[in-house]
C-alpha positions as CSV (number, residue, x, y, z in Angstrom):
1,X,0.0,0.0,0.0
2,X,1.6,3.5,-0.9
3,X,2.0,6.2,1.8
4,X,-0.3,8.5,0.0
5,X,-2.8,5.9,-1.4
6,X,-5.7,7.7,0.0
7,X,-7.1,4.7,0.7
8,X,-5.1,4.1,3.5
9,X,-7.0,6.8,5.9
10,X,-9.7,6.4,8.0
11,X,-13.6,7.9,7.0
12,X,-13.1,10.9,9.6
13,X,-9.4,11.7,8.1
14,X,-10.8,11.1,4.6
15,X,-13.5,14.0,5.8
16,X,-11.4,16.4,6.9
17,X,-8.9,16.4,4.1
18,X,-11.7,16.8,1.8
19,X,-13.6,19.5,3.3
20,X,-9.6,21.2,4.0
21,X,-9.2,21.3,0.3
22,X,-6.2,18.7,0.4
23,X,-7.7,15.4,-1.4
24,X,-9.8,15.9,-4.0
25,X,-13.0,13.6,-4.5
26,X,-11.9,12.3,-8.0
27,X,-8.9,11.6,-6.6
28,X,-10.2,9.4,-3.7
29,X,-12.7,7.9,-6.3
30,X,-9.6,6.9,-8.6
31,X,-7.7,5.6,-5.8
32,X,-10.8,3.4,-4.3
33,X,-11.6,1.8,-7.7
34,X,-7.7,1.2,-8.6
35,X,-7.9,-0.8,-5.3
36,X,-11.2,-2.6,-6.1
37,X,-9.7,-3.2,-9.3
38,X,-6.7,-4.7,-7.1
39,X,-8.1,-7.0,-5.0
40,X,-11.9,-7.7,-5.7
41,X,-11.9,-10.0,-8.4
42,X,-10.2,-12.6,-5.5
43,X,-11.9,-11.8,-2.8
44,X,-15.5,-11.1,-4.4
45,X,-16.3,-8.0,-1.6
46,X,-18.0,-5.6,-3.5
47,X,-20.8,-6.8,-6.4
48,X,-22.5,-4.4,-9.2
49,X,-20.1,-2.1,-9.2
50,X,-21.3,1.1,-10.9
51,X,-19.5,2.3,-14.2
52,X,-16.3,4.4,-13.3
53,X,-17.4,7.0,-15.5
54,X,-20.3,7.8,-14.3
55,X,-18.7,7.2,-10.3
56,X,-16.0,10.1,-11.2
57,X,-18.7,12.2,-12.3
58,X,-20.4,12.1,-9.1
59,X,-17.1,12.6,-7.6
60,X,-16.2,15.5,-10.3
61,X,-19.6,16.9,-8.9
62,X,-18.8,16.2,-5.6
63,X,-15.6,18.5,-5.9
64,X,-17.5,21.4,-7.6
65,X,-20.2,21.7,-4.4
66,X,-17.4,22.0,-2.3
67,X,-15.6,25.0,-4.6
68,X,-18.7,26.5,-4.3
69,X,-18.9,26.1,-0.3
70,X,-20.9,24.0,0.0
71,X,-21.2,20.6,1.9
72,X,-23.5,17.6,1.8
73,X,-21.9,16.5,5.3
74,X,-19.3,14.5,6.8
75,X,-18.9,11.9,4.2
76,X,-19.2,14.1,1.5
77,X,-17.7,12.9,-1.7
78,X,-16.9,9.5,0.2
79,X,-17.5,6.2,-1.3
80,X,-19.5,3.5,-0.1
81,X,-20.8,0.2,-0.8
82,X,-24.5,-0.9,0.6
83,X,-25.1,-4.4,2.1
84,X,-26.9,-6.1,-0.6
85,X,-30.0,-7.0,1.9
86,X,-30.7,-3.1,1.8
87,X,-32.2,-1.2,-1.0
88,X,-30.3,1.7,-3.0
89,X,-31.9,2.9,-5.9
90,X,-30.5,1.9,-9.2
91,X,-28.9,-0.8,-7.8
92,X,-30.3,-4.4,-7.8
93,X,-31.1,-5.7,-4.3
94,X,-30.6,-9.7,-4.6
95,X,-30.5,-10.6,-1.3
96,X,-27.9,-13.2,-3.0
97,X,-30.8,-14.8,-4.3
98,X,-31.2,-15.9,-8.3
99,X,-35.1,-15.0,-7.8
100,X,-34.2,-11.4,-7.1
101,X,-31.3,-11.3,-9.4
102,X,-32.8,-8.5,-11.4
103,X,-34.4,-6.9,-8.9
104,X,-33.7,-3.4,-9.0
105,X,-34.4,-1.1,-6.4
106,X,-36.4,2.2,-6.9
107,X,-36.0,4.1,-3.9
108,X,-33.5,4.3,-1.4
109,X,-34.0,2.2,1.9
110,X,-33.8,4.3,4.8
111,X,-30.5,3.5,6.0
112,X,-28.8,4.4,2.5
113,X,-31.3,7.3,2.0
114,X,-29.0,8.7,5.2
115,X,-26.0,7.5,3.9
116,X,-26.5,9.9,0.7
117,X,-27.7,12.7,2.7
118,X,-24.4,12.8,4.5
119,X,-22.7,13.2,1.3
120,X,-21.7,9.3,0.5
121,X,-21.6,8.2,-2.9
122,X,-22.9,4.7,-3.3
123,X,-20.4,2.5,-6.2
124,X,-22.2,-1.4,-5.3
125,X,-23.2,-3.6,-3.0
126,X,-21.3,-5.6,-0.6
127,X,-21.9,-9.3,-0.6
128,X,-24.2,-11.7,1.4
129,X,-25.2,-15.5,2.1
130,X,-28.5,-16.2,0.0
131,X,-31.2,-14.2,2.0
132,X,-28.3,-13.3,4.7
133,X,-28.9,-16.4,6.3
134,X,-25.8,-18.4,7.6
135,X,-22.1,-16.8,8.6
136,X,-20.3,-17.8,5.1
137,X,-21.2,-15.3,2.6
138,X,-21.9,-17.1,-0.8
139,X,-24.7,-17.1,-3.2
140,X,-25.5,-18.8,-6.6
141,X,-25.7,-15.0,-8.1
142,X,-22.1,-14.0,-7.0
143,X,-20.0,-16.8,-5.8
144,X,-18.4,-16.8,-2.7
145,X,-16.4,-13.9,-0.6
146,X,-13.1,-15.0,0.7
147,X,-11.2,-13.7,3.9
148,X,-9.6,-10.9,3.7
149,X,-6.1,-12.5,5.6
150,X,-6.8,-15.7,3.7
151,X,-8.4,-15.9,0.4
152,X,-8.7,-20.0,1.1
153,X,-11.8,-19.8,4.1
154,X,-14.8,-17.9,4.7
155,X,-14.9,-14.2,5.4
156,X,-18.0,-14.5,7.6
157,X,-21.4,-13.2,7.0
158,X,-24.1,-12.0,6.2
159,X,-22.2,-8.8,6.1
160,X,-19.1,-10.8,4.6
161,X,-18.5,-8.3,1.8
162,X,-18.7,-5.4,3.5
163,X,-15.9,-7.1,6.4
164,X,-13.4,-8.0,3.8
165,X,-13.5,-4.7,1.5
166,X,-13.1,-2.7,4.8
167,X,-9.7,-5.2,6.0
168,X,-8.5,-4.7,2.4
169,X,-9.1,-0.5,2.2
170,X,-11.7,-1.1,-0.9
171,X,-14.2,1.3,1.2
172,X,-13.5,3.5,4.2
173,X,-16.3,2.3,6.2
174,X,-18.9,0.3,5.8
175,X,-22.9,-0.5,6.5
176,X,-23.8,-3.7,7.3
177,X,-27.0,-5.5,9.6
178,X,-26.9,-8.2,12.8
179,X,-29.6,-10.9,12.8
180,X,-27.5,-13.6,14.8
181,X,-24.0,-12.0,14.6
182,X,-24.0,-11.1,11.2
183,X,-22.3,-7.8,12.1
184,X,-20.1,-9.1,15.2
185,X,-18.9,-12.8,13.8
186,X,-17.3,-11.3,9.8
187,X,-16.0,-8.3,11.5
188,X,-14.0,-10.7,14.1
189,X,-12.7,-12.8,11.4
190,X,-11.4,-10.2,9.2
191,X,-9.8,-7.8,12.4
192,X,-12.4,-4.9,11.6
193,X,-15.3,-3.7,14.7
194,X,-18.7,-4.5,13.9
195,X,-21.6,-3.2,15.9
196,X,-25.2,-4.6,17.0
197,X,-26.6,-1.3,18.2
198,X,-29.6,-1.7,20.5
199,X,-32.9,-2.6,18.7
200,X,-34.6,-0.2,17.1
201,X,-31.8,2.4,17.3
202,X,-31.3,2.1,13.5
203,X,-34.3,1.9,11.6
204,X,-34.8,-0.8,8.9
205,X,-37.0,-0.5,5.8
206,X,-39.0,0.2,4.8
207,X,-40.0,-3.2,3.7
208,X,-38.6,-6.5,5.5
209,X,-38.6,-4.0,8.8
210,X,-42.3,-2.2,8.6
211,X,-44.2,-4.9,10.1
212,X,-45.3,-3.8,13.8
213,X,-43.7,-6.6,15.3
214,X,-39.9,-6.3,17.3
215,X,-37.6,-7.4,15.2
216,X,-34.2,-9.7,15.4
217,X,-32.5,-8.0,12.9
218,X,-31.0,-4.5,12.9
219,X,-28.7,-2.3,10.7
220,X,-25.2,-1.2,11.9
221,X,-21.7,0.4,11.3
222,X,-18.7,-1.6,10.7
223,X,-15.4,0.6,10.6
224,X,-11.3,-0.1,11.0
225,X,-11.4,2.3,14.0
226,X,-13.9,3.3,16.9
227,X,-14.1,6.7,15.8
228,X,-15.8,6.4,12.2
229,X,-17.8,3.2,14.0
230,X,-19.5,5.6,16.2
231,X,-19.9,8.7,13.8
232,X,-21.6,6.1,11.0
233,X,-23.7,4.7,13.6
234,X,-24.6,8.5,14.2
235,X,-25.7,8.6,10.9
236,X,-27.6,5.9,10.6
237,X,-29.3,6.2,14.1
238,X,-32.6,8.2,15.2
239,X,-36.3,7.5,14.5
240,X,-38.1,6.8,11.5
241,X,-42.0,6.7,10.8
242,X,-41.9,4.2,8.6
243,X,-40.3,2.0,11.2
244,X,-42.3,2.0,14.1
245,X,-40.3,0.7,16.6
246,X,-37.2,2.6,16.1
247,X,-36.2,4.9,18.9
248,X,-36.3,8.7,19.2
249,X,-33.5,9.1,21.7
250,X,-30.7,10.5,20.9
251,X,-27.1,9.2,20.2
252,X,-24.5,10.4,22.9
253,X,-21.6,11.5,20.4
254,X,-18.2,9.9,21.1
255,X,-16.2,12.0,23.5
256,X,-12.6,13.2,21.9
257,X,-9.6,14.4,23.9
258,X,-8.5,13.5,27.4
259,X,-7.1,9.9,28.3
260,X,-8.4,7.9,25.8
261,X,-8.1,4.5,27.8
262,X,-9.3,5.7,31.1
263,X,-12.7,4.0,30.6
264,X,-11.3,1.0,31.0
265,X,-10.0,2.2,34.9
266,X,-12.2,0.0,37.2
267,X,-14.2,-1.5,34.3
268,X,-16.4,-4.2,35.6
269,X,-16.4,-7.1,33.0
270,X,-18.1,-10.4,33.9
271,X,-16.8,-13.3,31.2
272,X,-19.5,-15.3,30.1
273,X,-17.0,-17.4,27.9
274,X,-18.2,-20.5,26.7
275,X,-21.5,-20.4,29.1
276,X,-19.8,-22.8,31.4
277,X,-18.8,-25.6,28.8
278,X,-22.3,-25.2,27.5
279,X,-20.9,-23.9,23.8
280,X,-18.6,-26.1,21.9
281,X,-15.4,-24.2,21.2
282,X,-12.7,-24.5,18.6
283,X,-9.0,-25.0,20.2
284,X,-7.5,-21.6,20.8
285,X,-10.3,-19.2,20.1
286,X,-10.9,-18.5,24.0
287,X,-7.2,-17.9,24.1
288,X,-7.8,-15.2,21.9
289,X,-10.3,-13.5,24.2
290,X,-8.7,-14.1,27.1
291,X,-5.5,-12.4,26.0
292,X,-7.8,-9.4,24.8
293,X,-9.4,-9.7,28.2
294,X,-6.2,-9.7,29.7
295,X,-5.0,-6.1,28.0
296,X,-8.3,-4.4,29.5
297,X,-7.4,-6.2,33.3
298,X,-3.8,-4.5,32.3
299,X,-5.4,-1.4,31.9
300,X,-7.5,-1.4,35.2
301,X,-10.8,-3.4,34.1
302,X,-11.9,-5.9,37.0
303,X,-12.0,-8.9,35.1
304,X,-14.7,-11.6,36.7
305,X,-16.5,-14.7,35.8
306,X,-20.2,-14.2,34.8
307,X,-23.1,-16.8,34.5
308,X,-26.2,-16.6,32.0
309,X,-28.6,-17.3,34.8
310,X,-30.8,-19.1,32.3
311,X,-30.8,-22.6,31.0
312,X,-28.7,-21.9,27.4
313,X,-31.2,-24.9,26.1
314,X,-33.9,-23.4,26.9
315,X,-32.6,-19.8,25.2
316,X,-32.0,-21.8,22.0
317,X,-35.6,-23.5,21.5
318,X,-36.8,-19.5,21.9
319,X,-34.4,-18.6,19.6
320,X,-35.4,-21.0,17.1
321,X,-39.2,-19.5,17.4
322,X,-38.2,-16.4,16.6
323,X,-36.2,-16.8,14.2
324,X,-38.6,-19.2,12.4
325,X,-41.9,-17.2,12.7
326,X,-39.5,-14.1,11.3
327,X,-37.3,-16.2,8.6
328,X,-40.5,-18.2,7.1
329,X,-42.1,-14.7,6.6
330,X,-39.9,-13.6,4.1
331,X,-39.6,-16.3,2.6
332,X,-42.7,-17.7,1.8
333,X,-44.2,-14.7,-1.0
334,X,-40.8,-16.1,-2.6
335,X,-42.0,-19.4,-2.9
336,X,-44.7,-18.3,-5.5
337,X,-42.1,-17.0,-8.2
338,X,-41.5,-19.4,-11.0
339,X,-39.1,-22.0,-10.1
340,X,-39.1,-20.7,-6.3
341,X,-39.0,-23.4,-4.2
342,X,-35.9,-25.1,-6.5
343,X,-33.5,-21.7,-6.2
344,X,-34.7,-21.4,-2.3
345,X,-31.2,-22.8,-0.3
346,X,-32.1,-25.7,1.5
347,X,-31.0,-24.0,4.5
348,X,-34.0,-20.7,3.5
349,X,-35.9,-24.0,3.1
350,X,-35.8,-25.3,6.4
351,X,-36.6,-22.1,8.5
352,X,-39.4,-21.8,6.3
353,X,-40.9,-25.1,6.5
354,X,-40.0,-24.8,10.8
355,X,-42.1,-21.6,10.7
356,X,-45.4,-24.0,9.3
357,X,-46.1,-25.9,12.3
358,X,-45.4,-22.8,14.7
359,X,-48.2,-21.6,16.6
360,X,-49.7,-19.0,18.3
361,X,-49.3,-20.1,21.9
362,X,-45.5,-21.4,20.7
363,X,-44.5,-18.1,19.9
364,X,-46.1,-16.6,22.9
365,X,-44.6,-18.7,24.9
366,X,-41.0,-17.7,23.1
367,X,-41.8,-13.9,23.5
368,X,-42.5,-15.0,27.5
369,X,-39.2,-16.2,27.7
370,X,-37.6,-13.7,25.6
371,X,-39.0,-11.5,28.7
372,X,-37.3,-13.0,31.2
373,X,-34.1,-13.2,29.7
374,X,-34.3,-9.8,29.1
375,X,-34.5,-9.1,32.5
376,X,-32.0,-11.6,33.9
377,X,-29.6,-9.5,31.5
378,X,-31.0,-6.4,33.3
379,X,-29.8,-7.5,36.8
380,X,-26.3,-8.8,35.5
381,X,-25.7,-5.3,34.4
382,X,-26.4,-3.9,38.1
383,X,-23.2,-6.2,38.8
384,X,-21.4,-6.1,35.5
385,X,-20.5,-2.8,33.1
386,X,-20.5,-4.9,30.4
387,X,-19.7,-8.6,29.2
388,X,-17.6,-10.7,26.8
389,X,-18.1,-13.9,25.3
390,X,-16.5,-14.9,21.9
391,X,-17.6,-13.0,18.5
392,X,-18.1,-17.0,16.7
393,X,-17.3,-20.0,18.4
394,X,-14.7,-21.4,15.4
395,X,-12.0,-20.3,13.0
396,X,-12.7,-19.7,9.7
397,X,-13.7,-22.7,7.7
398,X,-12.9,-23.2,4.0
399,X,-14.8,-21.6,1.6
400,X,-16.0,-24.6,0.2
401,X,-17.5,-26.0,2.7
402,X,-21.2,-24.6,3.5
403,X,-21.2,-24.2,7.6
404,X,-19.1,-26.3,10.1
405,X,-20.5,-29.9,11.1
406,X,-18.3,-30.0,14.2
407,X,-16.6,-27.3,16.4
408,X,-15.0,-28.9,19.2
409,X,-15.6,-32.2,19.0
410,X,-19.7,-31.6,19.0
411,X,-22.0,-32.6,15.8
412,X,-23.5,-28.9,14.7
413,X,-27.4,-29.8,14.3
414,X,-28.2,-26.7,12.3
415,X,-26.2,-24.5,10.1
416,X,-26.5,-21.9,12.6
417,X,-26.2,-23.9,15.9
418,X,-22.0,-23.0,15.6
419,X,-23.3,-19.1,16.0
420,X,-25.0,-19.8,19.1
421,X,-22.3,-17.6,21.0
422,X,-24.4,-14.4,19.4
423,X,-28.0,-14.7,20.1
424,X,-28.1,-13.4,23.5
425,X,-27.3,-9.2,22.5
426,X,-29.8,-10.1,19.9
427,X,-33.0,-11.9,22.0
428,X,-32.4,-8.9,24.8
429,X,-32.3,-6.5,22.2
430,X,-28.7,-5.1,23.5
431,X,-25.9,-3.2,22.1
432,X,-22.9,-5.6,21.2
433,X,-18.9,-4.6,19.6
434,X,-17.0,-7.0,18.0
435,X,-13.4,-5.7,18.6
436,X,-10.1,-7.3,17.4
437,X,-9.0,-9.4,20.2
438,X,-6.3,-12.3,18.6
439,X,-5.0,-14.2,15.3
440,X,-4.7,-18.3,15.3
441,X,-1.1,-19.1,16.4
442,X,-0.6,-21.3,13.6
443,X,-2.7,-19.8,10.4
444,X,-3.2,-16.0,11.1
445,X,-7.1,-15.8,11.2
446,X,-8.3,-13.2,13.1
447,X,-10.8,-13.5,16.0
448,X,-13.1,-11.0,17.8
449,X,-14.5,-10.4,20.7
450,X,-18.2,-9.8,21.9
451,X,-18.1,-6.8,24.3
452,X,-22.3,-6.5,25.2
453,X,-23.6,-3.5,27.1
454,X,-27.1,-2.3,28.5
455,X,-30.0,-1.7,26.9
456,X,-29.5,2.4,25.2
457,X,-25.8,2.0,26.4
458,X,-24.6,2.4,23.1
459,X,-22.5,5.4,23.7
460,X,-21.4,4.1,26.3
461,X,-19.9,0.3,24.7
462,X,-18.6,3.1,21.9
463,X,-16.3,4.5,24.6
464,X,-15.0,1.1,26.3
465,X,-14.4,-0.3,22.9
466,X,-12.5,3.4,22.1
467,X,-10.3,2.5,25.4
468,X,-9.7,-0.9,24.3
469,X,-8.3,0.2,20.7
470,X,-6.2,3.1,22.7
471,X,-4.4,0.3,24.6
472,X,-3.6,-1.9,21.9
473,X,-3.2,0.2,19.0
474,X,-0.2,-1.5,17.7
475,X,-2.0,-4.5,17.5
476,X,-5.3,-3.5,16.2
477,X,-3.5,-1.2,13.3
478,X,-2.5,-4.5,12.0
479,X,-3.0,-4.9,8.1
480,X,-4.0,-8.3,6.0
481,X,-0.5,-9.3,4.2
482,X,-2.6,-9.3,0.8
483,X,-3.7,-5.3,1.6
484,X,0.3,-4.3,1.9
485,X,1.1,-4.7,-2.3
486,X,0.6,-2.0,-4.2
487,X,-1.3,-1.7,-7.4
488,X,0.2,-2.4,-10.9
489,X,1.0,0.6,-12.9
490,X,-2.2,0.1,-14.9
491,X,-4.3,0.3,-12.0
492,X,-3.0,3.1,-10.1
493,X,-4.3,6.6,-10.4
């Protein structure tokens, strides 16, 4: 990577040298598609890519608003790639799916609406599992996205793409949306943060999200640094009409200045680990915690054992509920297309058909115990500041192979059931950071770990996870081998 590849920079650096007249927009438009051009066609991040012309002519444009004084805002001129569960008009939204292949979007969803209102110009999508569903981003429309430290296994998912193009300095930052880690688990595996904000703190829609029901998923930031984490999810936060449920409070900016790590000084984290033996683990990813663990105890943090307080089986059978009575709902009107039910993945297939025999009283009971959990959560947090479990329970697998049948010695009997570390945050509707936390000793995969705060406490998780990245910024600056080369003369600006 060249010392003045734009690239290189962080969003809120990127920002400033814009609006300060230093870096042009073309220029950071030339740059980001040289890099694209680089690296994308191995690692499959970013998918309908717009034409370049027409992408420096919103940049050209972008540069002329800014002669004339004015701004759009903070990511003015800034190029960014949408999730491809979300809408952004003129783009085709495929969810991964063949069905929706040529389904093009008309209007903006609300998230990218904001996006563009801050000044970002959209150039694709990022890729996704078929229908986001499943950590291993592949699809029959795109192929599969491979890990941004090793080309070889999976990058995560669903926000796979948008992981792996942030690791390799294809976009600055990058949206993404958590239904069972889909945020946390491809940011830890490709040494990025991802963030589950608390429900309804980032509306979704409209469409999937403007049914009058809570919701498991949720949109998010992922970013290379805390500080354009927590200014995207400032621009993606705050109420929406069309969304019901999301909440009018408002976001608690990030603090700058002072000692950056002194949130960690008498930090109370309980460990929930591996739930007392209860989730399977792959050899050396709680060594990874634990030595992340070990930095914040380092840097004052009382570091204690925690316990669920709930029966984990019981948790999972709720789980399944929701997820099924949500899941099936999308995908049934799918179903009806021509050739549906033969393009479906078997996995889409199987939440669907779980959804059939759900009923009523099932689900009711589920939202019951959704209840109490949320509570019990409630009370740990009147010990506990926060708490850290894993961000996935296993290393990245090969891309070939769909989802892990064993982690640890333990048959998986779903193709989520190896993601079971990251349904808590989401059934209590909590904030939850993925940070950085350790690489394999032998292979060099990443690993993250979960840091879950209170209910609204997003602001608050924003400024331990800041601390964190203050005392180990060495390590956390750390850059996939493959990003390091620089482009061929061809491809550079």
């Amino acid at each position: 990577m060249l010392a003045d590849d734009p690239t290189s920079l962080p969003a809120h650096t990127l920002s400033a040298r814009i609006h300060d007249g230093s870096l042009r927009c073309v220029a950071l438009m030339q740059a980001t598609l040289a890099r694209i051009a680089q690296f994308n066609p191995r690692h499959n991040a970013i998918v309908n890519l717009a034409p370049e012309a027409g992408l420096l002519a919103q940049a050209a444009a972008a540069d002329a608003e800014l002669a004339q004084g004015r701004s759009r805002g903070w990511l003015h001129g800034i190029p960014m790639a949408i999730k491809d569960t979300a809408d952004a008009a003129g783009f085709p939204t495929t969810r991964g799916s063949p069905l929706l292949a040529r389904s093009v979007a008309t209007q903006d969803g609300i998230g990218t609406a904001r996006l563009r209102a801050a000044g970002a110009i959209v150039i694709g999508k990022t890729n996704v599992p078929e229908f986001g569903l499943g950590s291993h981003s592949f699809n029959e429309v795109f192929g599969v996205t491979r890990n941004a430290w090793d080309p070889a296994v999976s990058a995560g998912g669903s926000s796979g793409g948008a992981a792996v193009a942030l690791a390799l300095r294809l976009l600055p930052l990058a949206d993404g949306s958590d239904f069972m880690g889909s945020l946390r688990n491809p940011a830890g595996w490709n040494h990025v943060f991802g963030m589950r904000p608390t429900q309804g703190r980032v509306p979704m829609g409209p469409g999937v999200a403007d049914v009058w029901v809570d919701q498991l998923a949720t949109e998010g930031p992922m970013a290379r640094n805390v500080t354009d984490l927590a200014r995207m999810l400032a621009t993606q936060a705050g109420h929406d009409p069309r969304a019901p449920l999301s909440l009018d409070a408002p976001l608690e900016p990030l603090a700058t200045g002072g000692d950056p790590a002194a949130a960690l000084r008498g930090l109370r984290i309980g460990v929930l680990g591996d739930l007392d033996g209860h989730l399977p683990m792959e050899a050396g990813v709680m060594d990874a915690c634990d030595e992340a663990l070990r930095h914040m105890e380092r840097a004052g943090a009382v570091v204690e054992p925690a316990a669920l307080g709930m029966e984990p089986a019981r948790l999972w059978d709720c789980w399944l509920a929701w997820r099924r009575a949500l899941v099936g709902a999308r995908i049934a009107p799918l179903l009806a297309l021509p050739g549906g039910r033969e393009r479906i993945k078997p996995e889409a297939l199987w939440e669907y058909e779980g959804s059939l025999g759900l009923d009523f009283a099932e689900f009711m009971r589920a939202s019951q115990k959704r209840t109490r959990f949320y509570h019990r959560l409630r009370a740990l947090f009147e010990r506990f500041d926060v708490l850290a479990l894993p961000s996935a329970q296993a290393w990245p697998f090969p891309v070939a192979q769909r989802w892990p049948k064993e982690v640890g010695g333990v048959a998986m009997d779903t193709y989520h059931r190896w993601m079971e570390v990251t349904i808590y945050a989401t059934l209590a509707g909590v904030p939850a950071i993925s940070v950085p936390a350790g690489f394999h000793p032998e292979r060099g995969w990443p690993m993250g770990l979960q840091l879950v705060g209170p209910h609204g406490a997003d602001a608050f998780l924003l400024r331990v996870a800041a601390a964190y990245e203050a005392e180990r910024a060495a390590f956390i600056a750390r850059v996939p081998p493959a990003a390091l080369a620089q482009p061929t003369p061809q491809e550079h600006p």
